[in-house]
N, C-alpha and C positions, 0 to 999 in steps of 0.2 A: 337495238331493234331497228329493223327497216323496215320502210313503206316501199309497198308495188307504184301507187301513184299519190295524189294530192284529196282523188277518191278513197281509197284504200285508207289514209291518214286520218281524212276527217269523218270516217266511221268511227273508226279506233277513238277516234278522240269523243265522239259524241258519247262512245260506252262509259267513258268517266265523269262527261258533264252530265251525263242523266243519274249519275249518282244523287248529286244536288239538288237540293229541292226550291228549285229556281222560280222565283214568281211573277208570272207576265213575262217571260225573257223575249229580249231581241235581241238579235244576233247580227252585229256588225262587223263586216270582212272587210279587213286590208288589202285594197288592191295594188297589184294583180292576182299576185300569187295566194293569197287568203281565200281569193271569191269561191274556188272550187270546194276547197278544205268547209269553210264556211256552210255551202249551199249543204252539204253533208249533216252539218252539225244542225240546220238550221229547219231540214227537213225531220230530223228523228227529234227535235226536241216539237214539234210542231210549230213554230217561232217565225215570224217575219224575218226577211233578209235584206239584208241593204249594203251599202258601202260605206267607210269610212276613212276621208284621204287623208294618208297620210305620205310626206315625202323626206328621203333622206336627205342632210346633206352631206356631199361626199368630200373626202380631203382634196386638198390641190393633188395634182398629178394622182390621185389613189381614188378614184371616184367609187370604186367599190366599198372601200372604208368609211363606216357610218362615222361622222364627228358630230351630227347632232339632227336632229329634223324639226320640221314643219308643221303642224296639222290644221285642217279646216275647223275656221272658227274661232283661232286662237292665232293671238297677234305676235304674241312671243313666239321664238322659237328653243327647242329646249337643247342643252350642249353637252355633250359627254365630257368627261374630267380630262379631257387630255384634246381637246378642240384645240385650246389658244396656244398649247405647243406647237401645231401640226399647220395653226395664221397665222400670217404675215403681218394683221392686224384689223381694225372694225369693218374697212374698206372691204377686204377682199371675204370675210365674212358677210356682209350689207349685198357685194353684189352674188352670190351663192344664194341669200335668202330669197333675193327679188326672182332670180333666175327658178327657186321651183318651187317659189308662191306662183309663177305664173304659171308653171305645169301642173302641180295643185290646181288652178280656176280651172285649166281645160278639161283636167278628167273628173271634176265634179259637175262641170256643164258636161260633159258628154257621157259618164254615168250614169248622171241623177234625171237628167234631160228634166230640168226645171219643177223636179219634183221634189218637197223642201224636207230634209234629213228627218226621219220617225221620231217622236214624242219619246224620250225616255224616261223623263220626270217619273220618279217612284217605279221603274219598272229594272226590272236584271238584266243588264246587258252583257254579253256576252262577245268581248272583243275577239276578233280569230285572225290568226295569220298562220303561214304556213311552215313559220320557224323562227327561233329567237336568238339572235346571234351578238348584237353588241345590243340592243336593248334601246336604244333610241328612239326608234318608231314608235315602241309600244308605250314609251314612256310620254313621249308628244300625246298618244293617243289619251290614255288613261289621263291626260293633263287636260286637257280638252273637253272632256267628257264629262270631269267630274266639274264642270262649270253648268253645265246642262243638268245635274241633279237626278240621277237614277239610284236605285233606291241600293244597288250593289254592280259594283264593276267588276267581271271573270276575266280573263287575258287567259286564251287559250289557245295554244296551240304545240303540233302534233312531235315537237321535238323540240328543244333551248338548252344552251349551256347552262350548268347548273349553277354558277355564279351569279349569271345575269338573271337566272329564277327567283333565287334570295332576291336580290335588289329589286324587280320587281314587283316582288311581296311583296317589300316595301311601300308599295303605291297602289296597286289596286287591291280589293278588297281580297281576291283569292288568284292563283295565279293555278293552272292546268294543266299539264302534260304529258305526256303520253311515255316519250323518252327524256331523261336529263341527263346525257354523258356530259363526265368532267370536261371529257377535250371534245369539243364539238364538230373543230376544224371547218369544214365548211355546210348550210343546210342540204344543197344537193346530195353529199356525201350519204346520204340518209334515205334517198330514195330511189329507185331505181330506173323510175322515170320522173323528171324534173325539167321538161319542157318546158320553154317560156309561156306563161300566157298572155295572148293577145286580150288587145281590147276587144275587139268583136267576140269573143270568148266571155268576158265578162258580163255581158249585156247581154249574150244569150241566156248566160249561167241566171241575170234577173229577172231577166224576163219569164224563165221556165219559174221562177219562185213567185213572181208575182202572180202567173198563172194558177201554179197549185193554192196558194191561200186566199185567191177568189173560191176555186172549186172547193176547197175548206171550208170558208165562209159561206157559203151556200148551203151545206149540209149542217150546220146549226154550230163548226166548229168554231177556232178562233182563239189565238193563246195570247194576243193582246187588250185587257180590258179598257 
């Protein structure tokens, strides 16, 4: 299955998270490429949106290749089973992590713009990206999060190789997708537009969320108790 865009996907995907009878859900987007997927799911479940940073770390010379990530919050950093083949040793691991915990602080100050991550204590969060490919991120994230205490963790998003689906069963409470081909090759492969997104994209993308569940909020809605 293909998606037209990152809109298109996180319809598709919201059709199977509103299967769930999700309670108080929030819906936290991996930036960048999440936020659009996200604001989709986040709208049809009627659910707050927010960010949640998480960053890779890439191999020496293969910076695309996830070998472990990062996330806000959390002082560890979590390692795919084949990291310390791939380092030299703690050193050049140590300086990888310092290098994008500091890009992690930037895009949570300039996301969040000093607004302190949503309550999720006893409530469904509802993790999203826009595809699951060696499983690092979501795994950082889901590791993170479940320090915070919400009452169920979904990890959803709109395509993932189906290996790394299982394993993240594993770890969050329910795991969602739309597509799970065996060979995934790569996420773009999957959609037809796969544009990068910018940050100013994403801050537009919350700022229009923020706007609609004021206007929510005003008319007696509101899906966070």
């Amino acid at each position: 299955m293909r998606f037209a865009d990152r809109q298109d996907a996180g319809r598709r995907l919201a059709a199977d998270l509103e299967r769930l009878q999700l309670r108080g859900p929030v819906v936290l987007a991996l930036p960048r490429g999440g936020v659009p997927v996200g604001a989709e799911v986040a709208t049809a479940l009627g659910a707050p949106l927010d960010v949640f940073v998480v960053r890779k770390l890439g191999a020496p010379h293969q910076p695309e290749l996830g070998i472990g990530a990062v996330a806000e919050g959390r002082d560890e950093p979590v390692l795919g089973e084949h990291a310390w083949q791939l380092l030299s040793g703690p050193d050049q691991l140590r300086e990888a992590v310092d290098a994008e915990r500091a890009e992690l602080a930037r895009r949570v100050d300039r996301y969040r713009r000093g607004r302190p991550l949503p309550a999720v204590a006893d409530h469904d969060v509802v993790v999203v990206d826009d595809g699951l490919a060696t499983g690092v991120t979501a795994e950082a994230a889901v590791a993170a999060l479940r320090d915070r205490r919400p009452r169920r963790i979904v990890f959803a998003a709109p395509v993932a190789a189906a290996d790394t689906k299982d394993r993240i069963s594993t770890l969050a409470d329910e795991v969602v997708c739309v597509s799970c081909p065996a060979q995934l090759m790569a996420i773009g492969m999957w959609y037809d537009d796969f544009t990068q997104v910018s940050d100013d994209e994403v801050l537009e993308i919350l700022d229009r969320s923020a706007r609609m569940s004021c206007d929510h909020g005003r008319d007696g809605g509101g899906a966070v108790a």
